[in-house]
C-alpha positions as CSV (number, residue, x, y, z in Angstrom):
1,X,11.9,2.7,-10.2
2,X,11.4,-0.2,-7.7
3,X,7.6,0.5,-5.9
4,X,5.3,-0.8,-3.3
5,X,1.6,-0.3,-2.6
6,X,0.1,0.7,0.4
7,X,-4.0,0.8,0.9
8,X,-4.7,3.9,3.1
9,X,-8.3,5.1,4.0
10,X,-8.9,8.2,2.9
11,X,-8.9,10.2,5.7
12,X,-5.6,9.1,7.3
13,X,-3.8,10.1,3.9
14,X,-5.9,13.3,3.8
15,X,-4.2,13.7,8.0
16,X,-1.3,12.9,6.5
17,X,-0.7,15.6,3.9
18,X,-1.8,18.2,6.9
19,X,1.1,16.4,9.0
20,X,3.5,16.1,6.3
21,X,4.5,12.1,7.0
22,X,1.8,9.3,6.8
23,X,2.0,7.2,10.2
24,X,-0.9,4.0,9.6
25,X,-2.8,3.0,13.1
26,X,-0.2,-0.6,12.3
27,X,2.5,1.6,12.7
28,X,1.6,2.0,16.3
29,X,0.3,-1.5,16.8
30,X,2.5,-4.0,14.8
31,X,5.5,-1.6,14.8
32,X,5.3,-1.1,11.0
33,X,3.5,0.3,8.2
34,X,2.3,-2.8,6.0
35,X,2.8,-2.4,2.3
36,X,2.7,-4.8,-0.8
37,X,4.5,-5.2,-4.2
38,X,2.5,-5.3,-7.2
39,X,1.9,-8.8,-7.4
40,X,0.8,-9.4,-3.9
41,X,-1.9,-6.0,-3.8
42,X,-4.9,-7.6,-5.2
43,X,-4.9,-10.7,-2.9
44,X,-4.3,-8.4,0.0
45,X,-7.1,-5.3,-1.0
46,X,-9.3,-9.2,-1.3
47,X,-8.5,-10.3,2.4
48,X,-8.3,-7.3,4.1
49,X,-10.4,-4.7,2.8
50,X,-13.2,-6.3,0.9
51,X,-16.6,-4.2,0.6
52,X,-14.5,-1.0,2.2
53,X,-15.1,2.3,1.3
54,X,-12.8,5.3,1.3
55,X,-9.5,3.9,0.2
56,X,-6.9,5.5,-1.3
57,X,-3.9,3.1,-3.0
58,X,-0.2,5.1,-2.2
59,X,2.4,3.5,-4.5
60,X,5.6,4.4,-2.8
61,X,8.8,4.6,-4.6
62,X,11.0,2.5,-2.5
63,X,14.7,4.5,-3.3
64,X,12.9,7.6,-1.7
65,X,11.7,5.7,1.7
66,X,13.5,7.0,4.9
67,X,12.4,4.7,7.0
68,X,13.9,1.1,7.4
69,X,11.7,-1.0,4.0
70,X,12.1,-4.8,5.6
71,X,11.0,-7.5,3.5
72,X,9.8,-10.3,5.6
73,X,7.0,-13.1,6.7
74,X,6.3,-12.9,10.4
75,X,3.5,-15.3,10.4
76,X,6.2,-17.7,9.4
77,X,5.1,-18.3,5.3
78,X,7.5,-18.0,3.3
79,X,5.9,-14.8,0.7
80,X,8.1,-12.1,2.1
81,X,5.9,-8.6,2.4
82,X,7.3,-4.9,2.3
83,X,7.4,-3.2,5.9
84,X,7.9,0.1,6.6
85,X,9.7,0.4,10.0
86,X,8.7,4.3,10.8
87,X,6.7,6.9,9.2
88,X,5.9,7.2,5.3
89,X,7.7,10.4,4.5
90,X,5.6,12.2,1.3
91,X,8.0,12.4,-0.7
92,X,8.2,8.8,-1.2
93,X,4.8,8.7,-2.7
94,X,4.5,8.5,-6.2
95,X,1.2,8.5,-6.8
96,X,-2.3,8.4,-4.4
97,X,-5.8,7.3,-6.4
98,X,-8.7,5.9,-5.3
99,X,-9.2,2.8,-4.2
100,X,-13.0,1.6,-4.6
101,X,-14.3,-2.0,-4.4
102,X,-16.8,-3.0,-7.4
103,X,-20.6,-3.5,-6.9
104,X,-19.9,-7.1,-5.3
105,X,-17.0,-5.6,-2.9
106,X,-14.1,-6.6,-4.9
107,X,-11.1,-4.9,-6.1
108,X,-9.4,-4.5,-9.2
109,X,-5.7,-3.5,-10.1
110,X,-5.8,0.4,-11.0
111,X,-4.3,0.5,-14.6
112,X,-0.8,1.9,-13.4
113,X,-0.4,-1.8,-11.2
114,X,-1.9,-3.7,-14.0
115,X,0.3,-6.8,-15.7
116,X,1.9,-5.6,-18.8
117,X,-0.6,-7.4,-21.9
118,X,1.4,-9.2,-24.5
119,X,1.5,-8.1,-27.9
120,X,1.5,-9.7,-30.7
C-alpha cells in the first residue's frame, strides 16, 4: 500500500467526518489539498506547524484517493510533493492519530511513519 501524510487540525478532521469528505482551507486557496510522503512529513510538521496544537496526522492510502493525487514542485525545486486536486474522500484514510509537538515545539515521526531499524 503506497501512502501519504496529511497534517489536519483537529477540528477540520473532526468537520470532516460530520461532512463525510475532508476539504483543507488550501483546497480553497491553493486549489489543492497539500500532503507529504513519509520521508518529506517531518521537515514539513518542522516548517509549517512548529509549536501547534491540535493536530491530527491522516495517512491516506493513495490507490483509494478519488481526487486527482499530482506529484509536483510549484515553487520551482525540484522535491516533487503529493497534491490532492479535490476533496479527501474518507475512505482513503487509513489511519488519523494525534499529532502533538514535544515540550520544545517539535515533532516527531508517529511509530507507523518511522524508518524501518536495521537488525542485526
Amino acid at each position: 500500500m503506497a501512502v501519504i501524510y496529511h497534517i489536519a487540525e483537529g477540528r477540520a478532521w473532526d468537520a470532516a467526518q460530520a461532512e463525510g469528505a475532508y476539504m483543507a482551507d488550501s483546497l480553497a486557496t491553493d486549489g489543492f489539498i497539500h500532503c507529504s510522503t513519509p520521508a518529506q512529513l517531518l521537515d514539513v510538521a518542522e516548517s509549517f506547524y512548529r509549536g501547534r496544537k491540535g493536530l491530527v496526522l491522516l495517512t491516506i492510502d493513495t490507490s483509494r484517493v478519488q481526487a486527482q493525487l499530482r506529484y509536483e514542485n510549484l515553487d520551482g525545486g525540484v522535491e516533487l510533493y503529493p497534491h490532492l486536486y479535490g476533496p479527501l474522500n474518507l475512505d482513503a484514510v487509513v489511519s488519523a492519530v494525534p499529532f502533538e509537538p514535544d515540550v520544545k515545539g517539535g515533532f516527531e515521526l508517529p511509530e507507523p511513519v518511522q524508518e524501518p531499524t536495521e537488525r542485526n
